[in-house]
C-alpha positions, 0 to 999 in steps of 0.5 A: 399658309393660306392665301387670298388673292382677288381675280382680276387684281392687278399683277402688282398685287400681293395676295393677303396671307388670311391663315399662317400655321404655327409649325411644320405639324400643324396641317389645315384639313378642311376649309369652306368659303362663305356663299357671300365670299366675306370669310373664310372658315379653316379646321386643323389637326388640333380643334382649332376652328378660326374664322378670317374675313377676306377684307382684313377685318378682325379673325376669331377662333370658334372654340370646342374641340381638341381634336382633328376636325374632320368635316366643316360646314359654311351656311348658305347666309354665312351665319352658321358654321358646323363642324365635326371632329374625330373624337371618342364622343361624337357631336357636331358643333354649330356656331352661329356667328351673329349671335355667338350662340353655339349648339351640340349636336349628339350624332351617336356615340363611336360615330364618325363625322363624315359628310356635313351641309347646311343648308337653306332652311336652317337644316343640317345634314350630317352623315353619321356611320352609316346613317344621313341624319338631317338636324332642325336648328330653327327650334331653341333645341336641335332636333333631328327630324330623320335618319337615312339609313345609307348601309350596303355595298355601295357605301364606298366613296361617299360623295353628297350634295344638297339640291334643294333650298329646304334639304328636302333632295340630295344627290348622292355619288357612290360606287359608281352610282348617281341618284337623287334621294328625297328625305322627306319621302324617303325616295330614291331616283337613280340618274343612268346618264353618266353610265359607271 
């Protein structure tokens, strides 16, 4: 079950149920809050995807997969949901809530999804195996502008964040290191302040 209550709420307030599994089997996996705080976005074991707004407003299901959703994605302007699911064919799927427009990303064939970010500029970032693809969606076709190679024995305990508005810098956590990449250069800069 997934609750929402507002902070601040009188303690007479009940929270608002915005999700109820189906069954004992049904396990929420993965979920993102929308920056403006309007919906929230939930991805469970059988490739349901469903969109519930906050204020109680009308929920819909982003349809597509059949499989378990294994990362999920909010944009930054709460228009672009992305997700990604563990499936033979690898694609991510971005929808757009405005238009209902839906796109289908093709990452690479017996690639998992790990890491998914939207990100300002209507960029995507997508880890891909052992690549971090980042994806224009601005064009009428997506198109994947570059492809980081992130292989190496560091490639344990992958964590990523997107720092800039234009996806241009991501700073990455692994195996007990710290640095910022820039995509556009293909650069890297370690952060040393936080030891191992």
């Amino acid at each position: 079950t997934v609750r929402f209550a507002a902070p601040g709420g009188s303690s007479g307030q009940r929270a608002r149920i915005l999700y109820q599994g189906r069954g004992a089997n049904e396990i929420r996996l993965r979920s993102g809050m929308a920056h403006n705080g309007a919906f929230l976005v939930g991805g469970i074991d059988n490739g349901r995807v469903w969109v519930r707004r906050v204020d109680g407003g009308p929920s819909r299901e982003l349809i597509g997969f059949t499989d378990v959703i294994s990362e999920l994605a909010v944009g930054p302007q709460a228009r672009l949901v992305a997700a990604g699911a563990i499936q033979e064919e690898a694609n991510v799927r971005v929808w757009d809530l405005e238009s209902g427009d839906v796109r289908i990303l093709d990452i690479g064939d017996g690639a998992t999804t790990g890491y998914i970010e939207l990100t300002g500029g209507d960029d995507l970032l997508v880890e891909s195996g052992r690549y971090l693809q980042r994806w224009d969606l601005a064009g009428v076709t997506p198109r994947m502008l570059d492809e980081t190679d992130l292989s190496g024995p560091e490639h344990a305990d992958f964590l990523a964040q997107d720092l800039s508005p234009d996806g241009d810098q991501v700073l990455f956590i692994r195996h007990r290191r710290l640095w910022i990449h820039d995509l556009e250069e293909d650069t890297s800069r370690e952060l040393g302040s936080h030891g191992a």
